[in-house]
C-alpha positions in Angstrom: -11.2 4.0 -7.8 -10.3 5.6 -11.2 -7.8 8.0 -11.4 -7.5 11.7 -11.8 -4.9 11.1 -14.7 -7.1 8.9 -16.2 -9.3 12.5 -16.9 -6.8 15.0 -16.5 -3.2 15.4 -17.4 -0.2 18.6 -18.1 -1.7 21.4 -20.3 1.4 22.7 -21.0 5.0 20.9 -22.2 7.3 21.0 -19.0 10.1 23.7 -19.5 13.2 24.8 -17.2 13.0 27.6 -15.1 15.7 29.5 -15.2 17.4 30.1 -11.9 15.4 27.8 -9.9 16.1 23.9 -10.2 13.5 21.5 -12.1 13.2 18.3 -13.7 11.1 14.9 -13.4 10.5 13.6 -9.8 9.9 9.8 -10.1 6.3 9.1 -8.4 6.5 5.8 -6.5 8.2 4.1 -9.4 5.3 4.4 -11.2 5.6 7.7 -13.0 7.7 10.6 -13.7 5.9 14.3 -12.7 7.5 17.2 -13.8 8.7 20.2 -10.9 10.0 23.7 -11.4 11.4 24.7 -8.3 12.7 23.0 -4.8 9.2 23.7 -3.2 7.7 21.4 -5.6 10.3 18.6 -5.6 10.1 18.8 -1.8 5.9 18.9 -2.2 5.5 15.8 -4.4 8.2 14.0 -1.8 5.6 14.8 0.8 2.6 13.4 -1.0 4.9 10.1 -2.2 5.2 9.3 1.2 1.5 9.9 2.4 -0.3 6.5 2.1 -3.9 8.7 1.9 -2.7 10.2 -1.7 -2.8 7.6 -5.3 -2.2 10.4 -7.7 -0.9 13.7 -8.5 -1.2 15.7 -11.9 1.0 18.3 -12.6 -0.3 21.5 -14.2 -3.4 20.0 -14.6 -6.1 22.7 -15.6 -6.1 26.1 -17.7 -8.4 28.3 -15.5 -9.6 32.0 -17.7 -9.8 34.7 -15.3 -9.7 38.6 -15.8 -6.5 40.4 -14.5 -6.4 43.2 -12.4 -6.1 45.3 -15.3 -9.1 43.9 -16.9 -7.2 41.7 -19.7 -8.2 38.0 -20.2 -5.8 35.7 -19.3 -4.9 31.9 -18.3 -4.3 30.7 -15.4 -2.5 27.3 -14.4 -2.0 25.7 -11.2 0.8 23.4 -10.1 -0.9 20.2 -9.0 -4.3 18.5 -9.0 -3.7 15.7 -5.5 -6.3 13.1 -5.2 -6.8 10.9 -2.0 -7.5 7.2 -1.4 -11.3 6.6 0.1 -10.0 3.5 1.3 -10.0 4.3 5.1 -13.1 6.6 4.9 -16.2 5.0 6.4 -18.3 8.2 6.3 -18.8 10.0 3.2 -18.5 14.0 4.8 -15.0 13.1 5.8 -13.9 11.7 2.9 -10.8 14.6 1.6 -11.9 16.3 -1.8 -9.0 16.5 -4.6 -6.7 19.4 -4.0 -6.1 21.9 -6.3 -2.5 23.6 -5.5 -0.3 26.0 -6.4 3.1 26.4 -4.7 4.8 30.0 -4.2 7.5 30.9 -2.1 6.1 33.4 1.2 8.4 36.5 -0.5 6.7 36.1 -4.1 3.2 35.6 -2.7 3.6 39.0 -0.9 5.6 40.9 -3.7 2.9 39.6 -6.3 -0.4 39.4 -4.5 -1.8 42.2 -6.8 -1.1 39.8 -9.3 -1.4 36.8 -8.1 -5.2 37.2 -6.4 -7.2 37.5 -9.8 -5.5 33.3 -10.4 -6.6 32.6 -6.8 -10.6 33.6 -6.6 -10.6 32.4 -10.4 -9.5 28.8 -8.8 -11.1 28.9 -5.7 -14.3 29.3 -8.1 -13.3 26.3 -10.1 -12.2 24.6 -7.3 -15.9 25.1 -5.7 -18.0 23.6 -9.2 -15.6 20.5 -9.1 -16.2 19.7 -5.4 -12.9 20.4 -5.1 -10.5 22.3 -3.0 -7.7 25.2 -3.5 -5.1 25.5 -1.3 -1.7 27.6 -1.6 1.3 26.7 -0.5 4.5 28.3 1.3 7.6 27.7 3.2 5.4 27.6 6.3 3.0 25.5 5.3 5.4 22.7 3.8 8.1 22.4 6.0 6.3 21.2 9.2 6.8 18.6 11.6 5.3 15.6 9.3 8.1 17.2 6.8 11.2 16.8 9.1 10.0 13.1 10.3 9.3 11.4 6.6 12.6 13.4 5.7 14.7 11.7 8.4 13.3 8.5 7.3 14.5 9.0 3.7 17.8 7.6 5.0 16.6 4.2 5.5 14.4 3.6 2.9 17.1 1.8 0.5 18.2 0.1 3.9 17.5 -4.0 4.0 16.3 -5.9 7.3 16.7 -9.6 7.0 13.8 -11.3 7.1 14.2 -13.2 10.1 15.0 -10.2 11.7 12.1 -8.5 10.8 9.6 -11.6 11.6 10.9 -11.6 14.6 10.2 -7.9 15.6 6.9 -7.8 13.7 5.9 -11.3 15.8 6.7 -10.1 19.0 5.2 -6.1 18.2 2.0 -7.9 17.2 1.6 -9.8 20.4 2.6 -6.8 22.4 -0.1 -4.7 20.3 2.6 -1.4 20.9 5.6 -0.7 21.7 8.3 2.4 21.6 11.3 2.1 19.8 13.9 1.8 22.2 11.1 -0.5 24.4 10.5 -3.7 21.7 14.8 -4.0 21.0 14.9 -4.5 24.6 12.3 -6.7 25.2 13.5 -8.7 22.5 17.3 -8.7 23.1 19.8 -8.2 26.1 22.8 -7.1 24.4 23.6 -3.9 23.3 24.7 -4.6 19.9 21.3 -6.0 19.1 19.5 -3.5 20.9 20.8 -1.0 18.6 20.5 -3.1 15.8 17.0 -3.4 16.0 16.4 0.0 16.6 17.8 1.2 13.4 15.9 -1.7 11.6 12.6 -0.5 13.2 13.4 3.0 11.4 14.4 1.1 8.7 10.6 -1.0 8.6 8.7 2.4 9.6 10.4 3.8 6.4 8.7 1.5 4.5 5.3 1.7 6.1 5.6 -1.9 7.5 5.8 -0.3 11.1 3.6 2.9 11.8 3.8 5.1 14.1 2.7 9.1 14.8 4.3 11.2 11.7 3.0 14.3 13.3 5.0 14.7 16.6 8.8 14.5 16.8 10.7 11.8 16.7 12.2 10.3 20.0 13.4 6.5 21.1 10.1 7.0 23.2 8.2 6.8 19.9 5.2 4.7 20.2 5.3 2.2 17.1 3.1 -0.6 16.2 2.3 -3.2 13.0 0.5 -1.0 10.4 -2.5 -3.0 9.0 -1.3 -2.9 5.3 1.5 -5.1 6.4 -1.0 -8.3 6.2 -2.5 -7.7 3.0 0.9 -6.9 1.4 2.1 -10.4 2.5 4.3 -9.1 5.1 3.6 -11.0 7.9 
């Protein structure tokens, strides 16, 4: 599948904004995209970790639209997100490219005089591209998905030796599922190994070997099982 930043890439020079942090989020080890606030360092962490998105442009579009005082002006939104079409079978499901813009819940109120002129003139864009629009808060961002990939942050520079990790990927596939605290224990009667395993199974859903339900907190009842990338990545 080609990609976005094959077409489309910044159309404007990344610059610091003063009192809010920025700088260059590195993408996957594969590229650097630029961020001007926390919300969108903690937005591109999100979309790293979701296996459905292979690109993201930052400021990726000027957009003329008419003020609300009748001026003509630019608009430019934060990210363009494109999505794999890998694991959709039927074309009216398949997720269009988002369009995004990221705003704290305060400056979307304060501003929204302001700010709606940007909005209908990217919604319209949004609409002859096949694309999508979509604005972005606190609320929106920090949900449950958020709090789960962020507690498996931690592990993702852990190791599990690879005997280790044979073994619980073996015995998971046989069993078809599992929970977290259920496999250890099937697999081992000591303690120490029990929770040994455990935090190597956090360790293995970090880095999408294991998968499991993002969306729903996180519990040692957390049903887990071999994600299907595993085999093709060599894995198992």
């Amino acid at each position: 599948m080609k990609r976005i930043s094959d077409e489309y890439s910044p159309v404007r020079k990344a610059q610091t904004v003063y009192g809010s942090i920025s700088g260059n989020y590195s993408f996957r080890g594969e590229k650097t995209i630029w961020f001007e606030s926390t919300l969108e360092r903690d937005f591109l962490f999100k979309q790293e970790y979701n296996s459905n998105v292979i690109d993201v442009v930052e400021q990726p579009i000027s957009i003329p639209y008419i003020t609300e005082l009748g001026n003509e002006s630019v608009y430019t939104p934060d990210y363009l997100v494109q999505f794999s079409s890998a694991i959709y079978n039927d074309i009216d499901f398949f997720p269009a490219p988002l369009l995004i813009e990221i705003k704290p819940r305060k400056k979307l109120k304060e501003d929204w005089n302001t700010l709606r002129p940007k909005f209908r003139a990217a919604y319209a864009l949004a609409s002859e591209k096949a694309w999508k629009f979509k604005i972005i808060d606190e609320s929106r961002l920090y949900d449950q998905y958020w709090e789960n990939i962020n507690f498996l942050k931690r592990f993702r520079r852990s190791h599990v030796d690879e005997v280790d990790q044979r073994v619980l990927i073996e015995t998971l596939l046989k069993l078809g599922f599992s929970t977290v605290n259920q496999l250890p224990a099937y697999i081992f009667k000591d303690e120490k190994n029990v929770l040994k395993a455990i935090r190597q199974i956090w360790v293995l859903i970090s880095k999408n070997i294991l998968a499991c339900d993002l969306y729903n907190p996180f519990t040692t009842e957390t049903v887990i099982w071999v994600n299907d990338g595993s085999k093709a990545q060599g894995v198992i």
